[in-house]
N, C-alpha and C positions, 0 to 999 in steps of 0.2 A: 299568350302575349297580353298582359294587362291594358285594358281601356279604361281604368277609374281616374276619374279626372282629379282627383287630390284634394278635393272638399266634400264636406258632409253638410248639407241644409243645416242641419238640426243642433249641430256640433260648428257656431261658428267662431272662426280666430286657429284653426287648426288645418293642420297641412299634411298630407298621408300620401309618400309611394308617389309624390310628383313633385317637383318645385322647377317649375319656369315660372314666368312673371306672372302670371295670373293666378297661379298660388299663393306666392310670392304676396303679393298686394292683397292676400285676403287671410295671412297668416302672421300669425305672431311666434306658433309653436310649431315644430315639426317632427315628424315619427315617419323611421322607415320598417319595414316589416323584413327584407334581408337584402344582399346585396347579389342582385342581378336587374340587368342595367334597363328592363324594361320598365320598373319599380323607380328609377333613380333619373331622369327625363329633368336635366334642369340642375343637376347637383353637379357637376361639372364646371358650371359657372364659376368666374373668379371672382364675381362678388357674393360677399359671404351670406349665409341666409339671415333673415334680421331677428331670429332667437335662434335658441336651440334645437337640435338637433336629436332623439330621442332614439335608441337604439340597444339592441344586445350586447353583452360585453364581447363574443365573438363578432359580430358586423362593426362592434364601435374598433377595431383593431385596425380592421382592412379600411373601412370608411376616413379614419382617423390617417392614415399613411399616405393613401391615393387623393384627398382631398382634404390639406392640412386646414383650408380657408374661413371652414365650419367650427363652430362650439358643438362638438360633441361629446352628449350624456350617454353612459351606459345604464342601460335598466335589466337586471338581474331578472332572469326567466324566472316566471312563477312570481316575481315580487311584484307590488302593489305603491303608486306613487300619487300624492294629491295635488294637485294641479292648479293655481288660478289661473283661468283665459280671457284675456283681454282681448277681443276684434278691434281689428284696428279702422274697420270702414263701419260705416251702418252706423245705427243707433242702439248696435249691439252692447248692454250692459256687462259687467265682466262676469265671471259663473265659477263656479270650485268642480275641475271635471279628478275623477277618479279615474285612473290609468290602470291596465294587471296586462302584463303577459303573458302568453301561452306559451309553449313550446308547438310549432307549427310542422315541424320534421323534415321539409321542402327540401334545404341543402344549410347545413351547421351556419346556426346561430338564427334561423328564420323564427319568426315570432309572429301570434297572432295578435292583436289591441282588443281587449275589452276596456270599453269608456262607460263612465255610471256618471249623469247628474241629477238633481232632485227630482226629472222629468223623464231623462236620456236614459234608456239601457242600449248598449249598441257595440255588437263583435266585427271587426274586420279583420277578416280572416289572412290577406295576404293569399300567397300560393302556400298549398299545406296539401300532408298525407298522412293522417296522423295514427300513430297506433295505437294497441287499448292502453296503453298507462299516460298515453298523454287524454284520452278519452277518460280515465280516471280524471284527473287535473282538472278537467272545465267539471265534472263534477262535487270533485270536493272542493272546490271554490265558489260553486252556487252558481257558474256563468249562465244568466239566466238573458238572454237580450232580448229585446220584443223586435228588433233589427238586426240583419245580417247581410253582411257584404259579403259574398260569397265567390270563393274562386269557382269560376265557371268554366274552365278551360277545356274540361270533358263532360260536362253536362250534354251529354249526348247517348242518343238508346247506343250506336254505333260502339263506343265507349263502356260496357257496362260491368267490363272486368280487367283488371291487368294482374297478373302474379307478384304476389309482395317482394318487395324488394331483397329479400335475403334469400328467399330462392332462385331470383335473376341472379344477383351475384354471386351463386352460388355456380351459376348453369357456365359463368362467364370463365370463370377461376377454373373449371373441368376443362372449359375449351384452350384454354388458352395453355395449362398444364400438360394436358395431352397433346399440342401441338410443340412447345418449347422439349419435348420428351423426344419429340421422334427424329432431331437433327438438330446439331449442332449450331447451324447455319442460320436455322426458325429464330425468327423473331414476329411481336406483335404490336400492330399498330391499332391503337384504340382510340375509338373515334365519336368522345361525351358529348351528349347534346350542348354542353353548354361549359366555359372553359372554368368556370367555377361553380362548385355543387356536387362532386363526382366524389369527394374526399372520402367519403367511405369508401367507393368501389376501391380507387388507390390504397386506401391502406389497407384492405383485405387482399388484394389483390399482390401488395409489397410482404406482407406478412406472413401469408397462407405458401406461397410460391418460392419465399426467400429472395424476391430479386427487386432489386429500386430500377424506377420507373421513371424512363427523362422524358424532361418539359421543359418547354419557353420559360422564358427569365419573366416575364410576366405572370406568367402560371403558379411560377414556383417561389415568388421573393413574397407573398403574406403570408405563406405555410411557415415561413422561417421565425413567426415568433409564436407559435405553435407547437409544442416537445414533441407531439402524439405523431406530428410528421417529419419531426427529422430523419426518420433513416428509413423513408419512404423513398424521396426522389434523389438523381442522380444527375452531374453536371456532364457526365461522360456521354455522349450523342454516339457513342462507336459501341464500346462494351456494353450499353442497354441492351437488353432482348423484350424489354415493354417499352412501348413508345404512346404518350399521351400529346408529343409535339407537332404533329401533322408534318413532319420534316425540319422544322428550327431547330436552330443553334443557338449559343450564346449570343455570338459573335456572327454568326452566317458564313464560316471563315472555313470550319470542317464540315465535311456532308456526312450528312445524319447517317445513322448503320439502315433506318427505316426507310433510307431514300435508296443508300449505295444496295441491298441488298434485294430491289426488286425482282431484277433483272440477273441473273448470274447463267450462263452458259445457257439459256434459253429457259431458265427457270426459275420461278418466284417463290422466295422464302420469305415472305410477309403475307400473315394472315391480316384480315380485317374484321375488329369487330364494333359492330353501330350499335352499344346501346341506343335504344328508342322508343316512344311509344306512339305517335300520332298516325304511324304502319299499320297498327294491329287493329284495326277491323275489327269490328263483331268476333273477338277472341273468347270463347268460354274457356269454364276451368277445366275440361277435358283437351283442351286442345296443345299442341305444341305450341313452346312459345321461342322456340328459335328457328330459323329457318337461315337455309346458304342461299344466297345470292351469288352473282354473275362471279367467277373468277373467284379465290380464297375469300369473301366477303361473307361476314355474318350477322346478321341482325336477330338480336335479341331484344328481347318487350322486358323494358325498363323505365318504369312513371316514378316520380316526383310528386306527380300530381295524382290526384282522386279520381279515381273512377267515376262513374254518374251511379254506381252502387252504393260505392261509398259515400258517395256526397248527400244521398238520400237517404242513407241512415245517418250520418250526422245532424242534416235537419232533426231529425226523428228526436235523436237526443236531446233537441233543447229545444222541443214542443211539450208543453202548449202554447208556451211562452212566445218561442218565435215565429211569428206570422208576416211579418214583410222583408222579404228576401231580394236583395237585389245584387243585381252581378257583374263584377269588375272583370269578367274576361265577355267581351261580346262586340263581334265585326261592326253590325249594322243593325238596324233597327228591325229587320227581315231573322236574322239569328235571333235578337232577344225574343220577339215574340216566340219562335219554335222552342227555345229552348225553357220561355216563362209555360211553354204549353206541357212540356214533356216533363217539367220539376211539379206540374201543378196537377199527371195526371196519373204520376207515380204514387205521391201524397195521398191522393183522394181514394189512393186503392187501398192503402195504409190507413184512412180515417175511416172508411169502409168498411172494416175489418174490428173497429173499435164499437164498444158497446155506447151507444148512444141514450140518452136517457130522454122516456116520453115528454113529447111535448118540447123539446129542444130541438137547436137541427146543427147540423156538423157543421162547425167552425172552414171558414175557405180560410185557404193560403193568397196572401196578398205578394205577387212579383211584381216591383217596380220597375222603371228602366231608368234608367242613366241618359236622361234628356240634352246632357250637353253634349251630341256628337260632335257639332260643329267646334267648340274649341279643339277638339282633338283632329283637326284635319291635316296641322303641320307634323304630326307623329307621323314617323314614318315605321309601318308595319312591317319587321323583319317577314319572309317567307318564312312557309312549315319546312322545311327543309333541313332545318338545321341551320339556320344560320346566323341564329342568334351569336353561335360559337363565334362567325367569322367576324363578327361586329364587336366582341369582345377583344379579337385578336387584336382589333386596328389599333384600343384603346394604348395610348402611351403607358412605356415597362416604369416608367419613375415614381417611385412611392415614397413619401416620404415621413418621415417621422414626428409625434406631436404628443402631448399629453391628453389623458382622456379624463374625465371628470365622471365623476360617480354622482347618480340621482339619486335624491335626499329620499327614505323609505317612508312609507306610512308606518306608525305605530299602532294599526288597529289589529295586526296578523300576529 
């Protein structure tokens, strides 16, 4: 659950992954990194934000429908845009910041920010997992920052591996196959940490299986101007045998087949499966990584997010260069220190290891903290539980349509 308060000292007149009034009032420009609602704190409002809105051409879609109120820009992954920023408080003079996106891999259309000004190098990562060809990309683009906003959501020893995501979905599609095999009656109710970002597992899962998969009207009306999913999901709540709706209907009018089928003559024909990962413990790669729970329930270790493995070989990758790391996922002032301790003493095992030249001495890693807790006291912290999902639910089905504007490119690529 991100705690980045949605300004950067260094970077002022810019807005990131927050807009209530106190971003609001200290921005001119705004960049979201993708669309999940912990990132998005403030964009809800009906007054509109007082510039642009800066975003992927997959987020400016969804962004663009459910909140028509915004000027939003699409910025083309991997492209590169110039920027004048005008702060709008301070004696801030105005500055030319240079913009690049990443490709972050989180859940389609996630993006990291690389900003360059004649002083500024500086990556915000967003929530990212990223794999080697997007690990190509920050290299042959040179992303060099001497700062990093870093998702810190599993920087934890506890955390130090999850299995890639093509072989969880791979584990889930076996289960779910060999259970729709052995009864006509079997159906599966699948239960995503979060009610958008799962787009993959659904289309491998409609694809591989042959069968579309129902959801809530809110789940399923941004898929619809998306080709890759139309003949993914289904309006039918009876004839499904995949269920991503927790029980909903259109209309609430027919009871779901996931609901009516629990119970049949003393018998339950719904499996459960909980992608998840914040379960999995101290997981190595030797270990299983599904496990049954109470009754048909399965939980399988499914990350979005990075490992504390992997997040320390990405540092790795854009060292030397970057030395002050700070981090947008952290409870309390009690977490940042453990986790500035365990990023700073992983590092030091890895500069340990490098040839030092006489007379020099090993460069330290600098982890800042994120001093404004207090402005974030009105955020209210979803539980680990899952239930980002059920806060997504509450959100209103009404999307509505608008035009989207294309960001002018640099010509230096």
């Amino acid at each position: 659950m991100s705690t980045f308060p949605g300004t950067i000292l260094e970077l002022p007149g810019i807005g990131i992954d927050r807009f209530d009034q106190r971003v609001r009032d200290r921005a001119t420009i705004f960049f979201l990194s993708h669309f999940h609602f912990d990132h998005m704190q403030g964009l809800s409002d009906a007054t509109p934000l007082s510039g642009p809105l800066y975003v992927s051409p997959h987020t400016a879609v969804i962004v663009g429908l459910r909140y028509p109120q915004h000027t939003v820009v699409q910025v083309p992954i991997r492209e590169q845009l110039n920027l004048t920023i005008r702060p709008p408080t301070g004696n801030g003079l105005a500055y030319e910041l240079c913009v690049r996106t990443v490709p972050a891999e989180h859940c389609p259309g996630s993006v990291m920010f690389y900003f360059e000004t004649k002083t500024v190098r500086l990556l915000y990562t967003g929530d990212f997992r990223l794999s080697s060809e997007s690990l190509t990309v920050i290299e042959r683009y040179k992303i060099r920052p001497a700062i990093v906003y870093l998702d810190s959501t599993f920087l934890d020893r506890r955390y130090a591996y999850f299995p890639p995501r093509q072989v969880s979905m791979d584990r889930i599609v076996e289960l779910c196959s060999r259970w729709l095999a052995e009864d006509r009656r079997n159906v599966v109710s699948l239960l995503p940490p979060a009610s958008y970002g799962s787009e993959e597992l659904f289309y491998q899962l409609s694809s591989r299986l042959h069968q579309r998969i129902h959801v809530y009207a809110a789940q399923r009306e941004p898929y619809n101007h998306f080709a890759l999913m139309n003949d993914v999901f289904t309006d039918d709540p009876v004839g499904a045998r995949i269920h991503a709706c927790r029980g909903k209907t259109l209309q609430n009018e027919i009871q779901c087949q996931r609901v009516k089928t629990r119970e049949e003559n003393g018998a339950s024909f719904v499996m459960t499966i909980r992608p998840s990962a914040r379960r999995w413990c101290n997981l190595r790669p030797e270990d299983p990584f599904c496990k049954k729970g109470s009754g048909n329930l399965w939980y399988v270790c499914y990350s979005s997010h990075a490992s504390s493995t992997e997040l320390v070989d990405f540092i790795r990758s854009l060292q030397p260069e970057a030395r002050d790391i700070r981090f947008s996922v952290v409870a309390d002032e009690t977490e940042r220190v453990g986790k500035e301790a365990y990023l700073r003493s992983l590092l030091v095992l890895v500069s340990e290891e490098e040839e030092v030249p006489v007379g020099e001495e090993t460069k330290e890693i600098h982890c800042l903290p994120l001093v404004n807790f207090k402005s974030k006291a009105n955020f209210k912290i979803t539980a680990r539980n899952g239930s980002e999902s059920d806060k997504e639910e509450e959100e209103h089905d009404l999307l509505y349509q608008r035009p989207i504007k294309m960001a002018r490119r640099s010509g230096s690529d």
